[in-house]
KEKE-3310 file (N, C-alpha, C; in steps of 0.2 Angstrom, whole numbers, plus 5000, padded with zeros to 4 digits):
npx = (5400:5407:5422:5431:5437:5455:5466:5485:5501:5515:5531:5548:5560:5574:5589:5604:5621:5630:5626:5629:5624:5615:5604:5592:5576:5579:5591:5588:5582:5591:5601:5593:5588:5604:5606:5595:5601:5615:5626:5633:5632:5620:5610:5609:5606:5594:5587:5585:5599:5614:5626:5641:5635:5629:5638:5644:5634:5635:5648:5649:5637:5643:5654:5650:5643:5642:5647:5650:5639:5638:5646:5661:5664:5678:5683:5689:5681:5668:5666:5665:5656:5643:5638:5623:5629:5625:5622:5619:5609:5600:5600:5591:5581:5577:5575:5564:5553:5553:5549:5537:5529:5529:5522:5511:5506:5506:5496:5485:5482:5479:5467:5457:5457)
npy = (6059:6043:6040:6024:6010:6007:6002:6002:5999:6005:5996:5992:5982:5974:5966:5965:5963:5964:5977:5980:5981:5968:5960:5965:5970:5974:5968:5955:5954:5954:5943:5932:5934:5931:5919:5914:5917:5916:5925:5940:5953:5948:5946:5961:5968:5963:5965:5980:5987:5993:5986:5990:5993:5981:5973:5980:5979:5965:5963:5968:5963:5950:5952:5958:5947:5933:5922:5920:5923:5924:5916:5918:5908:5907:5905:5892:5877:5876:5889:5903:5909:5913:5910:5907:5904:5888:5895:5909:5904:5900:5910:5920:5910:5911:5928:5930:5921:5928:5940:5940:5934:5945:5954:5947:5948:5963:5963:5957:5966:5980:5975:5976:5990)
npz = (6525:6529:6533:6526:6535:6534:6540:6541:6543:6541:6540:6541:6540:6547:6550:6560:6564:6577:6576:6565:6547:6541:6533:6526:6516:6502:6501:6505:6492:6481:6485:6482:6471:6466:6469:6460:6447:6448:6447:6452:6442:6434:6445:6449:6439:6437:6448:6446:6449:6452:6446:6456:6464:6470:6472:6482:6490:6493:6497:6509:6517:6519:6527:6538:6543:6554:6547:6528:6517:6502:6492:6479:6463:6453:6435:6426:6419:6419:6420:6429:6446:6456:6469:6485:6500:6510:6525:6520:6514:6523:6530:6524:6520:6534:6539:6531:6536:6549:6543:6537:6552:6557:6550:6548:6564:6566:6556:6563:6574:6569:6565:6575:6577)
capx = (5402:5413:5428:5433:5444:5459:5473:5488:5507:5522:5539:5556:5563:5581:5593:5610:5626:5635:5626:5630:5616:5617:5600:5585:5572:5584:5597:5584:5579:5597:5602:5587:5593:5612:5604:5593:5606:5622:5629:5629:5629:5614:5606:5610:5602:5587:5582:5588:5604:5621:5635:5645:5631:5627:5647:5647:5632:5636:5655:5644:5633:5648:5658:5645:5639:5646:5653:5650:5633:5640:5655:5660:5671:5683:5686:5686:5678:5661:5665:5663:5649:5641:5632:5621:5631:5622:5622:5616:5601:5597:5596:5587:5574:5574:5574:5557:5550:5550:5546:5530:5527:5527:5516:5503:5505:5502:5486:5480:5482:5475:5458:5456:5454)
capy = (6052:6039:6034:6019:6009:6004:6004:6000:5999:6005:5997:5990:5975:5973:5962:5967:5958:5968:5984:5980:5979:5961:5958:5971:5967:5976:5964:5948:5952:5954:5937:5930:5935:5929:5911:5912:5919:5913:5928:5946:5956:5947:5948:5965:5969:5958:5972:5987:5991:5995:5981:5991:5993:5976:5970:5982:5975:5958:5963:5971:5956:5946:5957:5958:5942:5926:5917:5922:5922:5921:5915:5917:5904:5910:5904:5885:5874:5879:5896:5907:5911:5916:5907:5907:5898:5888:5897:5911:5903:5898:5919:5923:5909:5917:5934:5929:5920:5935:5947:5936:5934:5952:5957:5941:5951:5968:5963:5953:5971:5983:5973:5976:5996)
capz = (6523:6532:6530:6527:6539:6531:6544:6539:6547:6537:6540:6536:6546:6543:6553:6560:6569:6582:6576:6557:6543:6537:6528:6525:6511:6495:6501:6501:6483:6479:6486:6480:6464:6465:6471:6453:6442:6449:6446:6453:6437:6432:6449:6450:6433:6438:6452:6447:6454:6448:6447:6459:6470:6471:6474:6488:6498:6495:6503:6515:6521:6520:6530:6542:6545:6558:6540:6523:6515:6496:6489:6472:6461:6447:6430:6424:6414:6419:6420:6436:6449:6464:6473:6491:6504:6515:6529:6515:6512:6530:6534:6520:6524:6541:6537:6526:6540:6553:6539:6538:6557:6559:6544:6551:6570:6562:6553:6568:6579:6565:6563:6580:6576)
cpx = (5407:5416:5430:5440:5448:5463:5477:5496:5514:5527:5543:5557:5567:5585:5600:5616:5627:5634:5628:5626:5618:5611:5595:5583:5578:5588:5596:5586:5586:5604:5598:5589:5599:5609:5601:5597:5613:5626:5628:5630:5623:5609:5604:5605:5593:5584:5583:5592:5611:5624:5638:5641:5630:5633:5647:5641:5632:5643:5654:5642:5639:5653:5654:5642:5644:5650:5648:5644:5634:5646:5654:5666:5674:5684:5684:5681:5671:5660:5664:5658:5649:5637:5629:5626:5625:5618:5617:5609:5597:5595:5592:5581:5570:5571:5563:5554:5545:5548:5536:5526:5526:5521:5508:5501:5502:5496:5483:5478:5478:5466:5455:5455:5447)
cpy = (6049:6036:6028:6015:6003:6003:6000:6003:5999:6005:5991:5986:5975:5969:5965:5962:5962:5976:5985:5979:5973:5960:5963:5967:5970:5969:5956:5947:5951:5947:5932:5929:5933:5920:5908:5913:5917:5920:5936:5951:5954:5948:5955:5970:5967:5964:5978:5990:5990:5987:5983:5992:5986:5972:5973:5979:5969:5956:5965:5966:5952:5947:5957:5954:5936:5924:5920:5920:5921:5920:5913:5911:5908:5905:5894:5884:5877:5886:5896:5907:5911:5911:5907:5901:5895:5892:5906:5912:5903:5906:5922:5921:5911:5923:5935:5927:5926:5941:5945:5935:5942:5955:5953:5948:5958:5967:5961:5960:5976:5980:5973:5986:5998)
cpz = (6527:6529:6532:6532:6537:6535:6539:6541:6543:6540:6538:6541:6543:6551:6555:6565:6571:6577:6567:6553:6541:6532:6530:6517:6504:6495:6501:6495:6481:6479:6483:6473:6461:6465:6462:6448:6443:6446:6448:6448:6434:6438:6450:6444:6435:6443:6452:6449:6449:6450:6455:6466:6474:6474:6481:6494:6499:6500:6508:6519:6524:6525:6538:6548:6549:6551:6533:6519:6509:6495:6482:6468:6455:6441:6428:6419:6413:6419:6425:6436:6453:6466:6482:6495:6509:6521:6526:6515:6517:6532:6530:6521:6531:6542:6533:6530:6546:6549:6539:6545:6558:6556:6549:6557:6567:6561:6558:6573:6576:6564:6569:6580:6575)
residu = (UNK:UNK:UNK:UNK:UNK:UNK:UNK:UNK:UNK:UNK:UNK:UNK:UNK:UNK:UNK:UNK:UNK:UNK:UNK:UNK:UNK:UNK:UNK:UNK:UNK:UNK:UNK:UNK:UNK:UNK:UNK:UNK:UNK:UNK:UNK:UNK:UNK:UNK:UNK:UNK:UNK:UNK:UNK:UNK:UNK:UNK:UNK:UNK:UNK:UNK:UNK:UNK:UNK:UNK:UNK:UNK:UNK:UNK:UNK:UNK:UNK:UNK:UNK:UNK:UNK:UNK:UNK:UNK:UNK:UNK:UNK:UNK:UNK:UNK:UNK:UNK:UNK:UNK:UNK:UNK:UNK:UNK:UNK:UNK:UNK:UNK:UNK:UNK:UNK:UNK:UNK:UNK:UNK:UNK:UNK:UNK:UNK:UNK:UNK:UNK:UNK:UNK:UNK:UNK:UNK:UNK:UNK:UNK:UNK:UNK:UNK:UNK:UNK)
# end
C-alpha cells in the first residue's frame, strides 16, 4: 500500500530586538486579545493564561521592543485599560504578515515533493 504524500513543515516564527523575544505566536494571541478586551486580565483569561503570566510578557514585549507596544491607563471616569499602541498594532500586523509569507513559501516548496 502507498502512502500518501502529506508533507508538511513544523515551526515557530518569533521575532527578536537585539537578541530579545518580542513577539512569537502566544504573544500575537495575547495582544490580540488585550486589543479586543482592553484589558489583560480578561485577555489573559480569553487564551488560557495566568494573570501573572500575561503581565510578565506584556512587561516583556514592552521591555524589549524600540517603544512600547501596550500602555495601560489607570482609574477615571471610564475606568482603566490597556490598550495596543499604535506601533503595537503595526508589529502585530507585521508579525502576521511574515507568519503568512512563510507558511505560503513552505506550501509552495512541499508540493514540489
Amino acid at each position: 500500500m502507498a502512502k500518501r504524500n502529506k508533507w508538511s513543515c513544523g515551526m515557530r516564527i518569533w521575532l527578536e530586538n537585539d537578541g530579545e523575544v518580542v513577539l512569537g505566536r502566544g504573544r500575537v494571541a495575547l495582544l490580540e486579545a488585550i486589543d479586543e478586551h482592553h484589558s489583560i486580565r480578561q485577555a489573559a483569561a480569553s487564551v488560557g493564561m495566568s494573570y501573572r503570566r500575561a503581565w510578565l510578557l506584556v512587561k516583556s514585549m514592552n521591555d524589549a521592543a524600540p517603544q512600547p507596544v501596550v500602555e495601560a491607563s489607570t482609574g477615571g471616569a471610564k475606568g482603566g485599560g490597556t490598550r495596543l499602541t499604535p506601533y503595537g498594532r503595526s508589529t502585530v500586523e507585521i508579525y502576521r504578515q511574515l507568519d503568512a509569507a512563510v507558511r505560503q513559501t513552505t506550501e509552495r516548496f512541499l508540493k514540489s515533493l
